[in-house]
N, C-alpha and C positions, 0 to 999 in steps of 0.2 A: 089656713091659719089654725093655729091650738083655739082650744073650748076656752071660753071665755064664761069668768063667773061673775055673776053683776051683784048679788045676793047670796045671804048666807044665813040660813035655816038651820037650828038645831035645838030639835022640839025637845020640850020638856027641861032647856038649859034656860036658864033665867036670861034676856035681852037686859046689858047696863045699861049702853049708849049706841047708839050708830051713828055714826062720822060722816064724811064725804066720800071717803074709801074704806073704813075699819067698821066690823062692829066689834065690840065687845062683849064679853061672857060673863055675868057673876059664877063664880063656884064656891064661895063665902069667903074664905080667907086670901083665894087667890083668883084671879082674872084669867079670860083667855083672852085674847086679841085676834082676830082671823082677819087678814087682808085681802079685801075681794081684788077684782082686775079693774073697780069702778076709778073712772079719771074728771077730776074738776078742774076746772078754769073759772078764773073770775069767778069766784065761789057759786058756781051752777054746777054741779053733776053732769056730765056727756051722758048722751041715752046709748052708746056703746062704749064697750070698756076695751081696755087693751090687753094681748093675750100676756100670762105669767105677769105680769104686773105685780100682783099683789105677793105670788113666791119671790120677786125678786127684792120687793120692798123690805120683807121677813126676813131674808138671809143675807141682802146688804146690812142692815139692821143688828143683825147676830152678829155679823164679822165686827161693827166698828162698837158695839158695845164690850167685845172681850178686847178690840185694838185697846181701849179705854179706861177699861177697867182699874189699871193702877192709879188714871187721875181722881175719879170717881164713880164709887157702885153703881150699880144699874139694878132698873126691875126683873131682868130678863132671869127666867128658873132654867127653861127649856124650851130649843124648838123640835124637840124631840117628841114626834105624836106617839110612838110605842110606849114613851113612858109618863103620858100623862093620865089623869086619874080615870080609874074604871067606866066610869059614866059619858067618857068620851072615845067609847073603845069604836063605838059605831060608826060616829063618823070619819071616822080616819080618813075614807075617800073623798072626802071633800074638806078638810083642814091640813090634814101632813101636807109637809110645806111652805104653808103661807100660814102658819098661828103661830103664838107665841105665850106661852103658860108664863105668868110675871107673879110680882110681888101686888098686894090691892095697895098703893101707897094713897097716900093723901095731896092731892092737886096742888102746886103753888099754882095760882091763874096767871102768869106770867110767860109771855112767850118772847125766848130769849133770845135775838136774835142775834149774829153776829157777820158782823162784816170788815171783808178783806180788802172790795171793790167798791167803787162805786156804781151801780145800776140799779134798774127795776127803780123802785118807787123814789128811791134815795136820790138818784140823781134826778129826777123830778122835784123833791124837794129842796135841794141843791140848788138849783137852775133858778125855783122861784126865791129862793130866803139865804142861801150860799151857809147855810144849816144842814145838818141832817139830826133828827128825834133831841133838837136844842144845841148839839155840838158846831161851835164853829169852824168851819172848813177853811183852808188855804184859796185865795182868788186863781181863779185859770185852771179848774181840775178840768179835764176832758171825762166824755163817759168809756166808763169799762176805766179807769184808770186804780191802781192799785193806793191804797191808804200808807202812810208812811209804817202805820199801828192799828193792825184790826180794831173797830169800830163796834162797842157794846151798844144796841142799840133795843131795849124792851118796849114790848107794846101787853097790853092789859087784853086778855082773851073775851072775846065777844061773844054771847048767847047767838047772836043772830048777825048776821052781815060782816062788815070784815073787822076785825081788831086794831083796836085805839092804838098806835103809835105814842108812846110819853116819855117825859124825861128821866132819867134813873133818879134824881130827885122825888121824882112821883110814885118810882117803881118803890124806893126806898120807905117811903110816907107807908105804899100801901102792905109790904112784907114787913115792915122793920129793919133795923138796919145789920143785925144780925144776918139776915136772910138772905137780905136784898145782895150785900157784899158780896155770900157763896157765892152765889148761881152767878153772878156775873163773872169771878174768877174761874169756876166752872169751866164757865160758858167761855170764855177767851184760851183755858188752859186744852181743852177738847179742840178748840177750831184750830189752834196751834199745830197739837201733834196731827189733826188728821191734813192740815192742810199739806206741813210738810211731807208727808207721806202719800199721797194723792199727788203731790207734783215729781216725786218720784219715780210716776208711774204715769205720768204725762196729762194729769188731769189739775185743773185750778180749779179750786174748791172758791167763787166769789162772795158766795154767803152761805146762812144756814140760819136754821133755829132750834133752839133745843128746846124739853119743857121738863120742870122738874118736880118732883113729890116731897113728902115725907115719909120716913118707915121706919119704925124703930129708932124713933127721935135722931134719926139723920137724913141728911138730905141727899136723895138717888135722882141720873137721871128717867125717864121713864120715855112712855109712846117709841116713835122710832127713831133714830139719829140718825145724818148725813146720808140719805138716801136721794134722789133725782127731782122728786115729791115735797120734799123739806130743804130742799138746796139748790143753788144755783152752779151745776158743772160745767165748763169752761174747756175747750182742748187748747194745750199748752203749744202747742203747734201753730195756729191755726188764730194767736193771740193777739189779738192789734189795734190797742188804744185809739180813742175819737168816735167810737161806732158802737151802736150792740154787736155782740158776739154770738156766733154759730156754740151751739149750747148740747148737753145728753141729757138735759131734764125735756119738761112737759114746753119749753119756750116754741118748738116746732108746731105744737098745736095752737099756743096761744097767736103765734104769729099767723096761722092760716085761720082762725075766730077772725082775726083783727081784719082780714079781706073781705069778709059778709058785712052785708048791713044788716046785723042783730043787736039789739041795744043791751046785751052783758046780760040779761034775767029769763029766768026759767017762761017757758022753755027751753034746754040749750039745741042748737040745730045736731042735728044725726051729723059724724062725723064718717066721708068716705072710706073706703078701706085703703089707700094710699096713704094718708095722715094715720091712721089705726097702725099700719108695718111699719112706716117710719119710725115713730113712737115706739112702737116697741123693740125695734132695732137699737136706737139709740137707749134706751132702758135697759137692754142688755151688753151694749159695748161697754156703758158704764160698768156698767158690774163685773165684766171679765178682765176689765183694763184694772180696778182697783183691790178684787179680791185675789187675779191670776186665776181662776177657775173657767170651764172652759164651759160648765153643765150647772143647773139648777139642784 
């Protein structure tokens, strides 16, 4: 298996935030983003990561931010490590390819989610209240079943454990209603074009989340879009209403957690290396079936 990076050191560069998977870089006016290979489930960090992960996170990310572009800007400057600023000439062998030099925007706390399908939590929610995040559902959906109209559904970003689910009423209360509107158009105008274009190519895009900033008193979106990690991929093939669906995100790991008797919190158990190449198989089919590329 490839070198697996779990951490990312780069002395003397200011540490903003470290994530589940990202850390980020102050550089004053602009950020860097470096994607380790680090994989979470049930918000626990795995004590192994998966190999290229984090380069594939980075350059699925680049493609659908430039797919994107004419709906709305993005933070992304470069993921060009030759031409990022002198002070990071050093590490080049451990950032080229998995960073991403951005805009510093300013945080909406709102993670926007959208959905095409019904699964994951939704249909959980569904099941108990025949709702999902307040919307009333039609009686007799099955799971995995497609919405007649992708489904805007925000939750409010959590400091700690998992993020508040709320109604876009609330979302509204808490951006304005200025705000609140974009990102939701945004957010339904992005899952659009990439879903059609993802099923082109033989993948169902079932959900996603976006998250968005400000910058130059406009609203961009930022972190990373429609990657495996931030989405639920689907093979169009392989599609068949009343069941969960065989998936190219992290669902292959969560479904082998779900066989242990672990109760979801840190520590999480060592994942085999059989789950470790699945995972990263399927993390990379995504990515050649949707970018057509064949290499990192």
């Amino acid at each position: 298996m490839s070198e697996v990076l779990l951490d990312i050191d780069l002395p003397g560069i200011n540490l903003f935030k470290k994530g589940k998977v990202r850390n980020v870089f102050d550089l004053n006016d602009k950020l860097l983003i470096v994607a380790s290979d680090r994989i979470s489930a049930f918000d626990c960090v795995m004590p192994n990561g998966i190999p290229n992960k984090g380069k594939i996170l980075t350059m699925l990310s680049s493609f659908w931010f430039s797919f994107t572009q004419d709906i709305v800007d993005n933070h992304l400057i470069s993921t060009d490590a030759d031409s990022y600023p002198r002070e990071l000439k050093k590490f080049l062998s451990v950032i080229a390819g998995r960073s991403m030099l951005v805009k510093k925007a300013d945080l909406i706390e709102i993670e926007c989610v959208v959905r095409g399908y019904i699964s994951g939590s939704a249909w959980k929610e569904y099941k108990a209240s025949g709702e999902v995040a307040g919307i009333k559902l039609p009686s007799g959906l099955k799971e995995s079943d497609k919405f007649p109209e992708p489904l805007f559904t925000p939750s409010i970003k959590a400091k700690t454990g998992h993020d508040e689910n709320i109604t876009e009423k609330k979302m509204i209360d808490f951006t304005g209603e200025s705000v609140g509107k974009t990102i939701k158009e945004k957010s339904l105008a992005v899952y659009k074009a990439a879903s059609d274009y993802a099923e082109g190519k033989g993948i169902i895009i079932a959900d996603t989340k976006f998250e968005f900033g400000k910058y130059d008193n406009q609203i961009i979106l930022i972190d990373e879009i429609l990657t495996p990690d931030s989405s639920r991929f689907w093979p169009m093939d392989k599609y068949s209403p009343g069941k969960g669906q065989p998936s190219f995100d992290k669902q292959f790991l969560r479904d082998w957690l779900e066989t242990l008797d672990w109760d979801k919190n840190p520590p999480a158990p060592k994942l085999p290396d059989e789950v470790i190449q699945k995972t990263a198989e399927k993390y990379m089919e995504a990515y050649k079936m949707l970018t057509g590329r064949e290499t990192l």
